[in-house]
C-alpha positions in Angstrom: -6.9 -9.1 9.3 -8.4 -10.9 6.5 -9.5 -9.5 3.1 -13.1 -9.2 4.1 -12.4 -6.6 6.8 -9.8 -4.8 4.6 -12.6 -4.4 2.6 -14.6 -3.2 5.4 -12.2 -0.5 6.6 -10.3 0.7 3.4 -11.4 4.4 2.9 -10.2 7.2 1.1 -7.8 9.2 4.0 -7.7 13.0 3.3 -5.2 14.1 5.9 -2.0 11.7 7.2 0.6 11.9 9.7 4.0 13.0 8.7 5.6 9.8 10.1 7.7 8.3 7.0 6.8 4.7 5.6 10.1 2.0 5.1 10.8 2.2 1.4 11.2 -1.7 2.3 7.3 -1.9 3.3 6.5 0.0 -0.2 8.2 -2.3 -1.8 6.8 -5.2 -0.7 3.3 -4.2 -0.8 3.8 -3.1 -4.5 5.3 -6.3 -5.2 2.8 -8.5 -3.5 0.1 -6.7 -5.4 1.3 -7.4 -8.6 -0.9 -10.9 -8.4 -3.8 -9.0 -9.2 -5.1 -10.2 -12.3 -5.0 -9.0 -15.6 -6.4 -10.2 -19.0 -3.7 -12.0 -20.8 -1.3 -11.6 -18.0 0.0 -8.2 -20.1 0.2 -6.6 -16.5 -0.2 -3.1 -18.3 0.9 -1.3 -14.9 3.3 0.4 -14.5 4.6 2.4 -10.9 6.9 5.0 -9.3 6.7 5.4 -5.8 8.3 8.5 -4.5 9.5 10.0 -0.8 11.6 12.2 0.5 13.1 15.1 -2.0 12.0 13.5 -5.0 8.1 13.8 -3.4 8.6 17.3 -2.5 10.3 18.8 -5.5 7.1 17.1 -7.5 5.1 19.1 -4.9 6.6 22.3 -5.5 6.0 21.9 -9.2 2.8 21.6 -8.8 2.0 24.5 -6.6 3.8 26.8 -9.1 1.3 25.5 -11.2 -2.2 25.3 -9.5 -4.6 25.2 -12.7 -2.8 22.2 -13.8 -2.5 21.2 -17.5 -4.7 20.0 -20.0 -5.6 16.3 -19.2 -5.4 13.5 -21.5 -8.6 11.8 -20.2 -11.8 12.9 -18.6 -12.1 11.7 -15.2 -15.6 11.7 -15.3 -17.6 12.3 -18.7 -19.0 15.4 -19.6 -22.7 15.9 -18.4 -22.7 13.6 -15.9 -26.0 11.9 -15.6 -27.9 10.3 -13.2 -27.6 8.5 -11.0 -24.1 9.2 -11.3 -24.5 12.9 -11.0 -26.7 12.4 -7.4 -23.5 9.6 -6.3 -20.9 12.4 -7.0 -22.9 15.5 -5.4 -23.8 13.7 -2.1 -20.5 12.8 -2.0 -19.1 16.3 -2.3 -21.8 17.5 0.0 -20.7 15.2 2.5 -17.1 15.7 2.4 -17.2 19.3 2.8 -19.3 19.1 5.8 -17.0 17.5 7.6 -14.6 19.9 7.8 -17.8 22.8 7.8 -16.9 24.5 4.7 -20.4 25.5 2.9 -21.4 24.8 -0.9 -21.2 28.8 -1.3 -17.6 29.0 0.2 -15.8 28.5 -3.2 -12.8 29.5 -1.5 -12.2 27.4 0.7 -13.3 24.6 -1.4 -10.5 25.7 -3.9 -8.1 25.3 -1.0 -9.4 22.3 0.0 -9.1 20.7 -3.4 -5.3 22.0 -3.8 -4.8 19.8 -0.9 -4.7 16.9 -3.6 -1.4 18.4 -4.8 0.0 18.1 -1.4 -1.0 14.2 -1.4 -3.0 15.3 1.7 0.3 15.2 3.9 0.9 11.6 3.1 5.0 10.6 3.0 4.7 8.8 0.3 3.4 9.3 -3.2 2.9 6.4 -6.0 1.8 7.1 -9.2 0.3 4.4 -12.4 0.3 4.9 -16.0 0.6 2.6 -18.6 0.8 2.5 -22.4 -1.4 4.7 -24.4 -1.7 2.2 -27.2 -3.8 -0.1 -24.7 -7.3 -0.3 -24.7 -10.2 -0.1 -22.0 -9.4 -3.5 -20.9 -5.9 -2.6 -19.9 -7.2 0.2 -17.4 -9.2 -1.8 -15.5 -6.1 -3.8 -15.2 -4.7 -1.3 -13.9 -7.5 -0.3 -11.2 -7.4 -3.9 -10.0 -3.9 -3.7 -9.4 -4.4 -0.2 -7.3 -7.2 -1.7 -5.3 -4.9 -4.6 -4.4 -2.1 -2.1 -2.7 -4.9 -0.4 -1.0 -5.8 -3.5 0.6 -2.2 -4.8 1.2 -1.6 -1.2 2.9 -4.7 -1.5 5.0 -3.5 -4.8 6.0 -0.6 -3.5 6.9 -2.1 -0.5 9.4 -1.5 2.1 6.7 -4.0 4.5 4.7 -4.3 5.0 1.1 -6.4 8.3 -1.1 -6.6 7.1 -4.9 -6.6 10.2 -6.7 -7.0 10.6 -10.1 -6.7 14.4 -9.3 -3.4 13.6 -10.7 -4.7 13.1 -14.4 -4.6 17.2 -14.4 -0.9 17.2 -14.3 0.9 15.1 -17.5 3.3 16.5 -18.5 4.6 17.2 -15.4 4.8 14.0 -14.2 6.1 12.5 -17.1 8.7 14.7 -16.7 9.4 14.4 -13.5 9.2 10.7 -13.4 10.8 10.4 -16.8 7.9 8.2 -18.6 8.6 6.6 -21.8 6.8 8.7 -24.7 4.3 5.6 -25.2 3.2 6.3 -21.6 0.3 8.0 -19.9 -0.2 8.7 -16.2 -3.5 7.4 -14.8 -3.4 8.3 -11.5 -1.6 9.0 -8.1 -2.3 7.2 -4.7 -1.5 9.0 -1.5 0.2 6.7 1.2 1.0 6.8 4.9 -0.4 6.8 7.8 -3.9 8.2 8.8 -4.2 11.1 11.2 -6.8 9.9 12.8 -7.9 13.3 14.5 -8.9 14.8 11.4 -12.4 15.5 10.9 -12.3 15.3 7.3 -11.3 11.2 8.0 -14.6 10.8 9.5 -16.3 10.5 5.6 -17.7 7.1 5.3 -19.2 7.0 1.7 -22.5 6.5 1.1 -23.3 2.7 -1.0 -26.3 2.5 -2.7 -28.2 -1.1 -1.9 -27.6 -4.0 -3.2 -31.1 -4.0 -4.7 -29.9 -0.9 -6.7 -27.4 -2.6 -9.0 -27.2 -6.1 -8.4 -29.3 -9.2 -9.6 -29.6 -12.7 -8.8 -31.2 -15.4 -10.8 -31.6 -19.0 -10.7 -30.2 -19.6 -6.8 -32.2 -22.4 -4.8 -31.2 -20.9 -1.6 
């Protein structure tokens, strides 16, 4: 596989197989990532992977707690406009109707959303912060870093779900993973293998053209 058809069939998996990964394979794919780049080389990430007992007494925290705590970002910004607002509802839409649950069936979207806190079934669970002295910059670091696993694992035949979902629970993941007071989490990243019979892993994104948000200037050919 090269990167180009990573690229092509990375997507975000919503329901996995309970078949365990190799802590060896984690390891190497979180090590080979670490050649993303990042400005000044300050390579602001930092990551726990967790499996096993570890994963699920983290689980069982979080289902004692289903609201979540108060985060110490916003994931998206308040008042979302267009035509962000139009990228984010389609994408809802289209979720949900793969696994038939209507707009009016609150519900059932509740449960559907608590299935983050269950990293969707996935065996393994990694999780980035990084200093909270660091600036904008630093955080895209950071998001270069997670795209590189995601490729790596889809390289590999396995199946990633970023979630910054994960930005609701602080202070129990730094807890939990014992993060030095100067750290923040960012985000978790469910891992594992895809079940491939679940209808919800049919979503394919929608991309808006390349007419939409890209320009070229001063090409001959």
């Amino acid at each position: 596989m090269n990167v180009t058809q990573a690229v092509a069939q990375r997507v975000s998996i919503r329901a996995f197989k309970p078949d365990p990964v190799s802590g060896a394979l984690v390891r190497e794919i979180l090590e080979a990532a670490a050649r993303a780049p990042s400005g000044g080389n300050l390579q602001p990430w930092r990551v726990h992977a967790l499996a096993g007992a570890p994963l699920e007494a983290l689980k069982a925290k979080v289902r004692a707690n289903p609201f979540g705590e108060t985060p110490e970002y916003d994931v998206y910004p308040p008042n979302l406009w267009e035509p962000f607002r139009t990228r984010r509802f389609q994408c809802g839409e289209d979720l949900y109707a793969t696994i038939g649950i209507p707009r009016e069936d609150k519900a059932a979207r509740l449960a559907q959303l608590a299935k983050n806190g269950e990293l969707f079934g996935a065996p393994v669970g990694l999780f980035f912060s990084l200093d909270r002295k660091v600036g904008p910059p630093q955080w895209s670091d950071v998001g270069m870093y997670m795209q590189t696993v995601m490729l790596l694992a889809t390289e590999r035949g396995l199946s990633t779900c970023a979630q910054e979902y994960w930005a609701r629970y602080p202070q129990t993941l730094a807890e939990t993973l014992n993060l030095p007071q100067d750290h923040m989490i960012f985000s978790g990243m469910a891992l594992g293998y895809a079940d491939e019979a679940a209808p919800i892993n049919t979503l394919r994104t929608r991309r808006d053209p390349f007419e939409a948000w890209a320009e070229m200037r001063g090409f001959e050919d």
